[in-house]
Structure formats: structure tokens, C-alpha cells
C-alpha positions as CSV (number, residue, x, y, z in Angstrom):
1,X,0.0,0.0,0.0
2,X,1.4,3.8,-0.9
3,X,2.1,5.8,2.0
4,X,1.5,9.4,1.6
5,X,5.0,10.6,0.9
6,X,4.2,8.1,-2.5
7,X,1.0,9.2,-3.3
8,X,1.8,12.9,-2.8
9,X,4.7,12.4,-5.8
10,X,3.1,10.9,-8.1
11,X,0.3,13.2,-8.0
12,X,2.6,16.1,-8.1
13,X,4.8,14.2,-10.9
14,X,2.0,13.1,-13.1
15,X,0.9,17.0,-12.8
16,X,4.1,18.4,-13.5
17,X,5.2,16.7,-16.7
18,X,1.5,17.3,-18.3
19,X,1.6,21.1,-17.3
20,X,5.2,21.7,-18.7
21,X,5.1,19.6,-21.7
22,X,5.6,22.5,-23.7
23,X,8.2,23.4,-21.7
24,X,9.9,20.3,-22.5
25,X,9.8,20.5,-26.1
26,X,11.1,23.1,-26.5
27,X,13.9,22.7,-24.5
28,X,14.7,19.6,-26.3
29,X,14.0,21.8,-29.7
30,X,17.1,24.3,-28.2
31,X,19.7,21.4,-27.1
32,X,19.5,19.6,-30.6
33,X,20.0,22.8,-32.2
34,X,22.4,24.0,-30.0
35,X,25.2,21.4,-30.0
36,X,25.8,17.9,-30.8
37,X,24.4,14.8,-28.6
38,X,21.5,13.7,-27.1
39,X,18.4,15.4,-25.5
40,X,19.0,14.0,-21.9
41,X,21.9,13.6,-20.1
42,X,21.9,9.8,-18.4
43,X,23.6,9.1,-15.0
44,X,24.1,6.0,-12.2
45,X,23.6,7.6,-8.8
46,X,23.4,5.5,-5.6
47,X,19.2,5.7,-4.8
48,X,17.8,3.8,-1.6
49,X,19.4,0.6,0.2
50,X,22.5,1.7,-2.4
51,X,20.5,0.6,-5.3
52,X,22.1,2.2,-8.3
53,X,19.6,4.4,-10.8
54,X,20.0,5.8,-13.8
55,X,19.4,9.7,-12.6
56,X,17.9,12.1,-15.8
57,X,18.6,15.5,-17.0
58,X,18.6,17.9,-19.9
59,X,22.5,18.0,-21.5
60,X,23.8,20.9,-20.5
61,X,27.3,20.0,-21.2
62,X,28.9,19.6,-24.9
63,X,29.2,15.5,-25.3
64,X,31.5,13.5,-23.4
65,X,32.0,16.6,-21.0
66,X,31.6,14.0,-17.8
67,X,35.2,12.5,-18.7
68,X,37.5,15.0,-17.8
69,X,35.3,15.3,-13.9
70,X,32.2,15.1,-12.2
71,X,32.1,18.4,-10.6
72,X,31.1,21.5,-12.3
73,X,33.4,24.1,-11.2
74,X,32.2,27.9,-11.5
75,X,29.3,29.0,-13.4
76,X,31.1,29.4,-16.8
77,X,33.3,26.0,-16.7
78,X,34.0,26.0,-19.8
79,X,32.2,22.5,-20.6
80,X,29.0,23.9,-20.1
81,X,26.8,25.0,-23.4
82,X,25.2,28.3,-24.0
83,X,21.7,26.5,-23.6
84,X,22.8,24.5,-20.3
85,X,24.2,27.7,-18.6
86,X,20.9,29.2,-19.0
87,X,19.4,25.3,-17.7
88,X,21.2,25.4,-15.0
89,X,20.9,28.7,-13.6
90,X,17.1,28.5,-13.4
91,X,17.1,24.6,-12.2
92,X,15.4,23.4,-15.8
93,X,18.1,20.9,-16.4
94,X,16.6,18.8,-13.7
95,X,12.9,18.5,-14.9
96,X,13.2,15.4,-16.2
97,X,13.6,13.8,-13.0
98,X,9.7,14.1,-12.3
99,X,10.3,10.9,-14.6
100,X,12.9,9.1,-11.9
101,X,9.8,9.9,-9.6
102,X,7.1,8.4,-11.9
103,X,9.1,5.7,-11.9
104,X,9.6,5.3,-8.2
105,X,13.5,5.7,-7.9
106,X,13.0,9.9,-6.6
107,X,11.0,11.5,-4.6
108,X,10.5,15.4,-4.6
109,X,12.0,15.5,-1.3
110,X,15.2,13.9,-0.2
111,X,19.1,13.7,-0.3
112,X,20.1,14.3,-3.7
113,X,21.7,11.5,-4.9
114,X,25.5,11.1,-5.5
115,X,27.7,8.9,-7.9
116,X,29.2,5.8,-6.7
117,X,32.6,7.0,-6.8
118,X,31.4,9.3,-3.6
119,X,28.8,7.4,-1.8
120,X,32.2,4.8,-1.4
121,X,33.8,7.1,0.8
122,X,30.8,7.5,3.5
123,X,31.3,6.4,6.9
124,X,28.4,3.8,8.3
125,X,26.9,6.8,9.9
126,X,26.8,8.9,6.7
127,X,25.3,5.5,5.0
128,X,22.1,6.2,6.8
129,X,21.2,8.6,4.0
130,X,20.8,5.8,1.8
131,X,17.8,4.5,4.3
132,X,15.0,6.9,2.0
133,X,14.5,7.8,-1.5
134,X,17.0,10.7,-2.7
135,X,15.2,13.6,-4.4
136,X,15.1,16.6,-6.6
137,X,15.4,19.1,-3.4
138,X,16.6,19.4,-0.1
139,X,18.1,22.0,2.4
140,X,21.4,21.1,1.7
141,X,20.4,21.8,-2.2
142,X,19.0,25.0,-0.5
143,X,21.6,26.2,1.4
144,X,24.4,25.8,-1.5
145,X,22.5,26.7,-4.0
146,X,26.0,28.5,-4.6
147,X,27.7,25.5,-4.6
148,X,29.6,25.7,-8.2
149,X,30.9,28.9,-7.1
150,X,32.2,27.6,-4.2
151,X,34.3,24.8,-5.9
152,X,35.4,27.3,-8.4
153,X,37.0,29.4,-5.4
154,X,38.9,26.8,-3.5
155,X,42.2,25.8,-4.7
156,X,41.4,22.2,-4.7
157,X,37.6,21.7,-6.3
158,X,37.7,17.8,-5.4
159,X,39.0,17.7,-2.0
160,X,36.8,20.9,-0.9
161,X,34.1,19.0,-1.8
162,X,34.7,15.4,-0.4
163,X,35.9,17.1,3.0
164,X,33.9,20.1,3.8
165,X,30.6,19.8,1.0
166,X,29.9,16.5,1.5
167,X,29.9,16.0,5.0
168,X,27.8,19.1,6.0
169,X,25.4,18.0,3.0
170,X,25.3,14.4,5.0
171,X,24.3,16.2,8.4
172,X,21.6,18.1,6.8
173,X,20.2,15.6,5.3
174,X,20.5,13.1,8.8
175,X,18.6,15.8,10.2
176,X,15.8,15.8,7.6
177,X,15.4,12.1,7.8
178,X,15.1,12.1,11.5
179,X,12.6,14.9,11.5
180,X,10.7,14.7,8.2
181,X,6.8,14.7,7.4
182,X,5.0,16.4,3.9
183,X,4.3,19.9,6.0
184,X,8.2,20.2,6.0
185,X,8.7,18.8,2.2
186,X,5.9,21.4,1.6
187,X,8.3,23.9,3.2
188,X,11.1,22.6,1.2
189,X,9.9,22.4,-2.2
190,X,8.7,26.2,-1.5
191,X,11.8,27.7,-0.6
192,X,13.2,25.7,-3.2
193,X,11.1,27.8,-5.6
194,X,11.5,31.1,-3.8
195,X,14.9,30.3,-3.9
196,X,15.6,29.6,-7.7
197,X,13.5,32.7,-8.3
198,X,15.4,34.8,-6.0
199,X,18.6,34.2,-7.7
200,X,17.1,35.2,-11.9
């Protein structure tokens, strides 16, 4: 039987991909025109129990971008297309996620989901994020909402982000787990919103 947390994203989902189907095609219209490769952007993230997912997104990098790093460093790293800059900015590159919640791997709300290559340096405390669903939005999304910016001023991108990003992303996240019902995802996913329109 689906518990309300369920319930409340598929309704959401199903919503959200009818409303902004326009939306959609024409960002797909804008990347193939744009630069060479595919519409979306396909990733394995570590989802819940450590169940690997493939993770969608529009391409906002040119093709074969992911080889030289994972981390997007500064708004204007170099790898990033006209089109995705603009995606990125205002959070469209992750619409089609409202799919990985269709299909049950998301949820709106939860810890966003990482790549393997991370998730293997977690300590069996930090592990405890894998107990729920990860998800489009969370506080830690929230509070570094900044967070390219951030890599892009420290002198090492990588090891700023393992040590320091990480970690306080982890105890965030620990927190919402231990203290989470859909009044605060409610509260999330609206200052998630405020937030992305704050910063246009």
C-alpha cells in the first residue's frame, strides 16, 4: 500500500510533466540545435538501500563533458553550453527527474543523490542517507545553491568538496530524515522555488 509521501509524488509528478510539456519540447528543440548529442543527459547515482539508478537531466554540457570530472566548477566552466548555462541557472536541467519519480527511484524531497565514486567514501553513519529515496530538493540543495561557485574558489575543487561539501550535506540531510513529514517537504519544495527565483 502507498504511503502518503508516495502518493503525494506521483500526483505532483504526473501533474508536473503534463503542465510543462511544452516546456519540454522546446527545450529539447534548443539542445538539438544548440550542439551535438542527445536530449537528456543519463547518470548511475546511488538511490535507496545503495540501489544504483539511472538519474535524468537535460545536457547541459557539450558531449563527453563527464570524462574529464564530475564536478562542475564555476558557473562558466568551460564544458558547459550556451543552452545549459541558461538550464542550469534557473534549475530546468533537472525537470526530467519528475520521470525518476514516476518511476519510483525519486522522490521530490530527499538527499540528492550522489555517484558511486562518492557514496564509497561514506562512513556507516553517513550510510544512513541511503535508508529513503533521494530527491530533486533538499536543504542542503537549499543552502548551497551556490555550490559551483564555491568549488570554483577553492584551490582544490575535489578535495573541498569530499571534506567540507559532502559531510555538512550528510548532516543536513540526517537531520531531515530524523525529522521529516510532507508539511516540511511542503516547506522545502517552496523555498526551493522562492529560492531559484530569487537568484534570476
Amino acid at each position: 500500500m502507498m504511503n502518503a509521501k508516495r502518493i503525494f509524488d506521483l500526483l505532483l509528478a504526473i501533474m508536473g510533466i503534463l503542465m510543462l510539456s511544452p516546456v519540454y519540447l522546446c527545450i529539447a528543440a534548443i539542445l538539438k540545435l544548440g550542439s551535438k548529442g542527445p536530449v537528456c543527459y543519463k547518470q548511475l547515482r546511488v538511490g535507496m538501500n545503495g540501489k544504483a539508478f539511472v538519474l535524468y537531466k537535460f545536457r547541459t554540457m557539450y558531449l563527453d563533458s563527464d570524462r574529464s570530472g564530475l564536478l562542475t566548477v564555476g558557473d562558466h566552466d568551460c564544458r558547459i553550453t550556451k543552452a545549459g548555462y541558461l538550464l542550469r541557472k534557473y534549475k530546468l536541467d533537472e525537470l526530467p527527474q519528475l520521470f525518476n519519480i514516476l518511476i519510483g527511484d525519486m522522490s521530490f524531497v530527499g538527499p540528492r543523490p550522489e555517484v558511486q565514486k562518492y557514496v564509497d567514501l561514506y562512513n556507516e553513519s553517513q550510510r544512513r542517507v541511503l535508508d529513503v529515496k533521494p530527491g530533486i530538493t533538499d536543504w542542503a540543495s537549499i543552502n548551497y545553491v551556490h555550490e559551483s561557485e564555491l568549488l570554483a574558489a577553492a584551490e582544490d575543487p575535489e578535495i573541498f568538496y569530499i571534506n567540507t561539501i559532502i559531510p555538512t550535506k550528510i548532516e543536513q540531510n540526517l537531520k531531515y530524515i530524523d525529522h521529516h513529514s510532507l508539511w516540511i517537504d511542503l516547506r522545502i519544495i517552496s523555498n526551493t522555488i522562492r529560492c531559484v527565483f530569487w537568484h534570476i
